[in-house]
N, C-alpha and C positions, 0 to 999 in steps of 0.2 A: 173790446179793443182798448189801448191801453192808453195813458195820457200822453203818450210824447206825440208830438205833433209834428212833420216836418218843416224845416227851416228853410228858408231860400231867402238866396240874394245875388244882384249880378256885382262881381269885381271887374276894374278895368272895360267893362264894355262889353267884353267877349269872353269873360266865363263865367257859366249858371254854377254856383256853388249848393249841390243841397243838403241838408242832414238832419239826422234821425237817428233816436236811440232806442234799441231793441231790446226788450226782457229776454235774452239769451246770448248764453255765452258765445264767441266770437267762432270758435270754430265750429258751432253749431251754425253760426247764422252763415258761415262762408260755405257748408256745403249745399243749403239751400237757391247758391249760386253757380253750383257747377255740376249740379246732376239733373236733368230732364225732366225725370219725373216730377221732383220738387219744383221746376219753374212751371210746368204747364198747373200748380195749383195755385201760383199767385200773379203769375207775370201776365196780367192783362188788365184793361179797364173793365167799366160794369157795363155788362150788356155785350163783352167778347171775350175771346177765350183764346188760348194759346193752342192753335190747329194742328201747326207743324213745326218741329222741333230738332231741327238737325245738330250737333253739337258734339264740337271737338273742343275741350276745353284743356287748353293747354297755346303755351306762348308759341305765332304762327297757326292757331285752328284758327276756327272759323263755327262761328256760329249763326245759323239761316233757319229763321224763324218766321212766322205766320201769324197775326192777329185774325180772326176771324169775329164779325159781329153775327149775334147771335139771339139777338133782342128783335122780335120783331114789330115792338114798339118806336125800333131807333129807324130814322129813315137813312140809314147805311146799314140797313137789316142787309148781311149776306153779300157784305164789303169784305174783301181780302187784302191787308195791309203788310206788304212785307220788307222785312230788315235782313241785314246780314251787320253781324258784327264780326270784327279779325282783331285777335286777342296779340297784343302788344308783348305784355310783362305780367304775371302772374305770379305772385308770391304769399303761397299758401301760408296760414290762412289772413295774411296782411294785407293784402294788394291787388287787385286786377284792373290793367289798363290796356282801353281797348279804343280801336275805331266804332263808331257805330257810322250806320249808311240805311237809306231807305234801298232796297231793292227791288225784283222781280221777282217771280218764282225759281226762275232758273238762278237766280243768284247774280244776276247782275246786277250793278251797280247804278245808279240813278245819279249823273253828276251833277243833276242841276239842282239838288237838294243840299240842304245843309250838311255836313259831316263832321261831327264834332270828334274831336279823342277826349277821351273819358276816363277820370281816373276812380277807382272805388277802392276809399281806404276801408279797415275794418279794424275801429280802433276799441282795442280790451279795456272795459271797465267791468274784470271781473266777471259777476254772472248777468249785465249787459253789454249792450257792445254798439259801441258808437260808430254809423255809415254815413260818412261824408261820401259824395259822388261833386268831383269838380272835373264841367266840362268845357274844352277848349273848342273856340269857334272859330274861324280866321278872316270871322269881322264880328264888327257891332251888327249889321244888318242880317247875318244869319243869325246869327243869335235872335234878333227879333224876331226875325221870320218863323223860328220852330214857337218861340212866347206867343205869339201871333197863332200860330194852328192849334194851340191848346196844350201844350207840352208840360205846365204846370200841373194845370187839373187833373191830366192822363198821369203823370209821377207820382201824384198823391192819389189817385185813385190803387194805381198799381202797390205803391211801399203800404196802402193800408189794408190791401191782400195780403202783403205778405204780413204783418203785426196779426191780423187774424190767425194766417198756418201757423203764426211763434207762440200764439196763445194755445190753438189746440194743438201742437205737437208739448208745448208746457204742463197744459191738465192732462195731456196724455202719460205724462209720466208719473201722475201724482196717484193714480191708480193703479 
């Protein structure tokens, strides 16, 4: 894994700002964000896996997904966590902003959770590429409340899956 580490801080109260710079290039690193197969091999924490992956990626899809634990060491061994995200603004390969939502299977919406919009720039430095994710809360309290369920730890678990795929999709091409 590589040295960059992600960054976090809250502004104003109510937005988690975080970011992270990837050893690959920007359009490389944005399609690792919009195709399936690429999310279910980083998008999860350790000890769950991305079970179900439904994804219209494009501004108005919607994206409904499944964390499943899978560690039968964790005591939410065989917990099903699920999201739906609805894709705002999309601009390849610069920009994606979305709602994100806890959901249900069927894709309903849980309103009594937090709901942040989320913005994910993907800024070019070249053959890295710097990903800020600044997300909006519509308080200080929801915001603490996801800091509160573990939403840092879960971020950094997740972005240091994906710095692992940008490493072996990297040696993969040195061969």
């Amino acid at each position: 894994m590589s040295n960059n580490k992600m960054v976090s801080r809250v502004e104003n109260e109510r937005f988690l700002v975080l970011e992270r710079v990837y050893d690959m290039p920007r359009n490389q690193l944005f399609q690792l964000f919009k195709e399936p197969e690429h999310l279910k091999r980083w998008w999860s924490t350790d000890g769950w896996e991305l079970s179900v992956c439904n994804m219209d990626f494009r501004s108005g899809g919607v994206w409904h997904y499944c964390m499943k634990c899978i560690d039968k060491n964790q005591e939410e061994y065989g917990m099903e966590s699920w999201s739906k995200t609805i894709y705002k603004e999309i601009i390849e390969p610069e920009k994606i902003v979305y709602n994100d939502y806890f959901s249900d299977a069927e894709g309903n919406i849980n309103e009594s959770m937090p709901s942040p919009e989320v913005t994910m720039e993907f800024i070019d430095l070249g053959s890295q590429t710097k990903l800020v994710s600044r997300s909006e809360f519509d308080s200080a309290d929801s915001l603490q409340a996801v800091l509160d369920m573990g939403v840092l730890e879960g971020i950094t678990q997740t972005w240091n899956n994906l710095d692992v795929l940008v490493e072996k999709i990297n040696l993969s091409h040195l061969r």
